[in-house]
C-alpha positions in Angstrom: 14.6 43.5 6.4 15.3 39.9 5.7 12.3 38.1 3.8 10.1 35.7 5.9 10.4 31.9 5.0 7.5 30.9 4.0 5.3 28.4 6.8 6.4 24.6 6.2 2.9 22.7 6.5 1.3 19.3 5.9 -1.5 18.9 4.0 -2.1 15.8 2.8 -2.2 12.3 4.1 -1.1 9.5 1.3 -1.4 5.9 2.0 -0.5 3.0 -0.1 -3.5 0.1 0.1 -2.0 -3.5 0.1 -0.1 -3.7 3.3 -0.9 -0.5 5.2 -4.3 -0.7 4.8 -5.3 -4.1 4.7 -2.8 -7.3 4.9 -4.1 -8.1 1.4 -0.3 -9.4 0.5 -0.3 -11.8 3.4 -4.1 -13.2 2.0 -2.8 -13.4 -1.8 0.1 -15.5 -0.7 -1.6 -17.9 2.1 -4.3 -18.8 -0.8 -1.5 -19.7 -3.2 -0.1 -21.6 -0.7 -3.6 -23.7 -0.2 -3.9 -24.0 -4.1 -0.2 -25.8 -3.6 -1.6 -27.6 -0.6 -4.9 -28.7 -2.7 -2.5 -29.9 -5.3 0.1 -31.8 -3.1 2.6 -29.6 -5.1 5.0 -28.1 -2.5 5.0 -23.7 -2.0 7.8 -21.5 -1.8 7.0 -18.4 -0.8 10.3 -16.3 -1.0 9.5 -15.0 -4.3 6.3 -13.7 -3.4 7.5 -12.2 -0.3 10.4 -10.4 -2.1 8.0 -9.0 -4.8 5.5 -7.8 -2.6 4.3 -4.3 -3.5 5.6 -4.3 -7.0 4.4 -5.5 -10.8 6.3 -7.7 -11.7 6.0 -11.0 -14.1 6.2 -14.0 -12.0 4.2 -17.4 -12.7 3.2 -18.7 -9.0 2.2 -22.0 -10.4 5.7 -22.9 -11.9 5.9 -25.8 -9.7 2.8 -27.6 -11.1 3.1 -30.0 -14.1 2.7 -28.5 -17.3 -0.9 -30.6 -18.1 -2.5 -28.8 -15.0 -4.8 -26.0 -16.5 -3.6 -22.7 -15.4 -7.0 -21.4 -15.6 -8.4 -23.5 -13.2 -5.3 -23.0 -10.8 -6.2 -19.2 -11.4 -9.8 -19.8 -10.6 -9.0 -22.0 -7.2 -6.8 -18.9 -6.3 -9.3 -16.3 -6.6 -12.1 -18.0 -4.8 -9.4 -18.6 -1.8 -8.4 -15.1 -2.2 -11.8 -14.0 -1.8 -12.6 -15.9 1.2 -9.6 -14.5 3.3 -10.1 -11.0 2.0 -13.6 -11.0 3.8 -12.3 -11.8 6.6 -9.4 -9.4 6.6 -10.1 -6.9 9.1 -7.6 -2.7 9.2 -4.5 -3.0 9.9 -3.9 -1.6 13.4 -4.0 1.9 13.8 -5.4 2.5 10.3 -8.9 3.9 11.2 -7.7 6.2 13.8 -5.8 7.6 11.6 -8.2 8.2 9.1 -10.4 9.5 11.9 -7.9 12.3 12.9 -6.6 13.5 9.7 -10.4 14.1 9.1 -10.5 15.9 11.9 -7.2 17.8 11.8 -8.8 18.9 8.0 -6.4 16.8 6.1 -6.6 15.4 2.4 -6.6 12.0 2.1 -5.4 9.9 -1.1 -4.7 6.3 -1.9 -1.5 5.7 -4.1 -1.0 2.3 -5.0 0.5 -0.5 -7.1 -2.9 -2.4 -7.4 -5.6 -1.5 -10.3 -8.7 1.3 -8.8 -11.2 -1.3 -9.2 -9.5 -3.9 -7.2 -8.9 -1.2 -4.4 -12.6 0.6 -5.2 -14.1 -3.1 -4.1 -12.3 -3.2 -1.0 -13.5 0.1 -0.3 -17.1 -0.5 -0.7 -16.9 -3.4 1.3 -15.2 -2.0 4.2 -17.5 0.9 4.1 -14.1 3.3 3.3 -14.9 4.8 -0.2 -16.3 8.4 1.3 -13.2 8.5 3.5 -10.6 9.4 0.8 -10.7 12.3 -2.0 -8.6 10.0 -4.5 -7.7 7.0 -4.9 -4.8 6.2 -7.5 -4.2 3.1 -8.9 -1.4 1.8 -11.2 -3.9 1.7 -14.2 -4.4 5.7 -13.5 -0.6 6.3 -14.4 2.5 6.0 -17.2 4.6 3.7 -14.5 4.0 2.1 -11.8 6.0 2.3 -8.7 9.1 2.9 -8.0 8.3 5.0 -10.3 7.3 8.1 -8.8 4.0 8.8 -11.1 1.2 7.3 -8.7 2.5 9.4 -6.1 3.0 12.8 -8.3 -0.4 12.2 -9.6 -2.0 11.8 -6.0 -0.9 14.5 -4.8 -1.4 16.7 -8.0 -5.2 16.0 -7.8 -5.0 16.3 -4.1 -4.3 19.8 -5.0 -1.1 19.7 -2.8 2.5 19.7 -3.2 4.3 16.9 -2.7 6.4 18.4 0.4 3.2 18.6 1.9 2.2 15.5 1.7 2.8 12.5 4.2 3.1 9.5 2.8 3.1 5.6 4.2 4.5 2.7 2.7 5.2 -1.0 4.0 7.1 -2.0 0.8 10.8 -1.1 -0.5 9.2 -0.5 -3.8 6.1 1.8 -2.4 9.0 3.9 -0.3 11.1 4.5 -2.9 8.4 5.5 -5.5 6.9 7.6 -2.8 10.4 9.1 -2.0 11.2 10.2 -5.7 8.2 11.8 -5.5 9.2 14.3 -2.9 7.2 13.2 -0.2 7.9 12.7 3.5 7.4 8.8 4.1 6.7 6.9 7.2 7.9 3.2 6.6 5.3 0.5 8.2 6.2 -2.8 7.2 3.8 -5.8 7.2 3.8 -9.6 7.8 5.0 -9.6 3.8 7.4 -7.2 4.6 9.5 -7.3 7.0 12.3 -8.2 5.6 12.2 -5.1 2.8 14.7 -2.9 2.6 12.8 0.5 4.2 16.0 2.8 4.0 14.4 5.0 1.7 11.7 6.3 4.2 12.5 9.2 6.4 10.9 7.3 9.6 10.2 3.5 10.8 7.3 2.4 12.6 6.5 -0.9 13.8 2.8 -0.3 13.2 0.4 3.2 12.7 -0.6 1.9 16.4 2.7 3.5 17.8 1.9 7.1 16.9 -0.6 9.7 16.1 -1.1 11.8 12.6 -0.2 14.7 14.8 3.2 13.3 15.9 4.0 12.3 12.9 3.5 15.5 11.1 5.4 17.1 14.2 8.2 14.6 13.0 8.6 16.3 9.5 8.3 20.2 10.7 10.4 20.2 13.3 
């Protein structure tokens, strides 16, 4: 008698923070933009828009003249930061989806590229903390993504394996990372990143508006 395969499920729900759950990359960039504005020094936001998602080194205030403090520019940019954070409302589809993968029983995780108290602030203030069982940040791992560690750690404390985990990414860096990892990745690009290379994600959404946690999981067992 031929041996049963085992049952393929889906037990965990992964989502990365900037860009799927709130536009933060979008914010970051327009306030860097009004620093410029504030200065008269003109913005390009190409390089930005490329790196969104990843760690990289890159000095925004380049185009300012050397006797400009960088400290202060830093300190104009977090106030506007701050400003359009508060007024950044969930992406679209977002807290239906954290609705019905607490109802279909599923785990929820955060795996990101940002620090865990950066993310642990938007939480509180969004009133999302209790939502998620763990939140991983790049400061909880070896390597951030690509690498695949904030998603193998996620998922590891999660308690799942990673072929049972879901996970969604707007960035080429966040797909790829979450790829390695041996998840199944839905690909949701933002305003940021639309222009990102998404290839590595098994599906392509326009927004978590267009389907269900239910379809998608149906996606990945059929």
């Amino acid at each position: 008698m031929p041996i049963a395969k085992p049952k393929r499920r889906i037990r965990a729900l992964v989502l990365d923070f900037d860009g799927v759950i709130l536009d933060t990359e979008s914010a970051l960039i327009g306030a860097a933009a009004e620093v410029h504005r504030a200065h008269g020094v003109p913005f390009d936001p190409d390089t930005l828009l490329h790196g969104a998602g990843t760690v990289f080194a890159f000095d925004p205030w380049a185009a300012f003249p050397p006797e400009v403090p960088r400290r202060r520019l830093r300190a104009e940019h977090e106030l506007a930061c701050a400003a359009a954070f508060a007024r950044l409302p969930l992406l679209p589809g977002v807290e239906r989806w954290l609705d019905e993968a607490a109802r279909l029983g599923l785990a929820l995780g955060i795996a990101s590229n940002s620090t865990n108290a950066y993310i642990g602030d938007h939480l509180s203030r969004l009133g999302l903390r209790g939502k998620f069982h763990v939140v991983t940040g790049r400061d909880g791992v070896a390597h951030p993504k690509p690498a695949p560690d904030v998603y193998l750690r996620t998922v590891e404390r999660l308690g799942v394996r990673p072929e049972e985990a879901i996970a969604v990414e707007d960035s080429f860096t966040g797909a790829t990372s979450a790829r390695r990892a041996g998840l199944h990745v839905i690909g949701v690009p933002g305003p940021s990143t639309t222009g990102h290379d998404l290839s590595a994600a098994h599906h392509r959404v326009r927004s978590l508006a267009e389907l269900s946690v239910s379809d998608a999981i149906a996606r990945f067992l059929r």
